[in-house]
N, C-alpha and C positions, 0 to 999 in steps of 0.2 A: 545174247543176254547181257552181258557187260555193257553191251552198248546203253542197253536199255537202262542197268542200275548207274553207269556213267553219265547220262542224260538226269535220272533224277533226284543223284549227288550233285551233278550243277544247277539243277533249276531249286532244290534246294539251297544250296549255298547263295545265290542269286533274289531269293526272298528270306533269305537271313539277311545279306546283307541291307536288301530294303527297309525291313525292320529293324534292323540296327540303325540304318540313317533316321528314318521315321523318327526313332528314339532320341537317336542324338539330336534333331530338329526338335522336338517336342520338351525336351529338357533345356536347351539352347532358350527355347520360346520362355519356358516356365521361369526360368533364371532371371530373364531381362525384364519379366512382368514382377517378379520379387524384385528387383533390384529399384524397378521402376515404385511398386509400393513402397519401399521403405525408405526409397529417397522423397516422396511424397510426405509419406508419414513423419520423417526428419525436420521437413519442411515449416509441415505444418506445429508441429512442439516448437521450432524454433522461433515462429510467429510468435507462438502463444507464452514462449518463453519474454520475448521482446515486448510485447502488449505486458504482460507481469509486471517486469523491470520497469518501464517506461509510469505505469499506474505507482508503483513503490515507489518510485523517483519521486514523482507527484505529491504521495503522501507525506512523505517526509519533510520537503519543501513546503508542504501545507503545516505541517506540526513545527517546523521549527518557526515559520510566522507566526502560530499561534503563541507558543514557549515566549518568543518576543514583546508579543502584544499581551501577555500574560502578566509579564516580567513588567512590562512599563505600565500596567496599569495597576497591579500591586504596589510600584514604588511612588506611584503618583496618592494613594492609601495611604499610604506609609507617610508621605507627607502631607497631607490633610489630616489622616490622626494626629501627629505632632502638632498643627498647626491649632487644631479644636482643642488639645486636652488643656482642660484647662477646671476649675472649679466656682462654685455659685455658693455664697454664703450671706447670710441678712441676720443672722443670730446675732453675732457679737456687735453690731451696733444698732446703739438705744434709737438712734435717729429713722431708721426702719431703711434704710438704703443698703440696696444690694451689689456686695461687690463681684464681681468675675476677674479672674484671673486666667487667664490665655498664652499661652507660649512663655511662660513667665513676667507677664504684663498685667497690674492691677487697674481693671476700673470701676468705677463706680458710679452706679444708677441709684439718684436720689429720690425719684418718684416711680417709688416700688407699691405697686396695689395688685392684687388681684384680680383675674377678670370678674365683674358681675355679671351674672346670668340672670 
């Protein structure tokens, strides 16, 4: 009778230990398939991280040309309005001629009419 429950304490211990390896195989497996997703998953945000950055990059290089071309064609305004301000007056002479004054410069048009329609 010992023999008997001696034979099936070992073939017990002997299918523990198979499902202990089993186990340890199986978790071994499952670890390197997480390890494997998340270094995937890593992967992939770092792309998507880099595509970001690389498009930001872009935009901003886009907006400071624009700022630029903003900036010079404002100042180029800036000096056209100076350049036109200027005033139109035919009141104070009898003679009917209209003077303009421009950038601090007077002249004068003598043959001032109206259009006829």
């Amino acid at each position: 009778m010992s023999m008997r429950i001696k034979e099936v304490v070992e073939n017990f211990v002997k299918e523990l230990r198979v499902a202990m390896e089993a186990d340890i195989q199986d978790r071994v497996l499952k670890e390197r398939e997480m390890k494997q997703y998340l270094e995937e998953r890593e992967r992939e945000v770092a792309e998507r991280e880099a595509a970001w950055k690389a498009e930001l990059t872009r935009r901003e290089a886009e907006i400071v040309k624009q700022e630029a071309r903003l900036r010079a064609e404002r100042e180029n305004l800036e000096k056209e309005k100076r350049m036109l301000m200027g005033t139109a007056s035919n009141q104070e002479n009898q003679d009917g001629a209209l003077e303009i004054t421009v950038s601090g410069e007077k002249y004068r048009c003598l043959r001032f009419a109206k259009a006829k329609k």
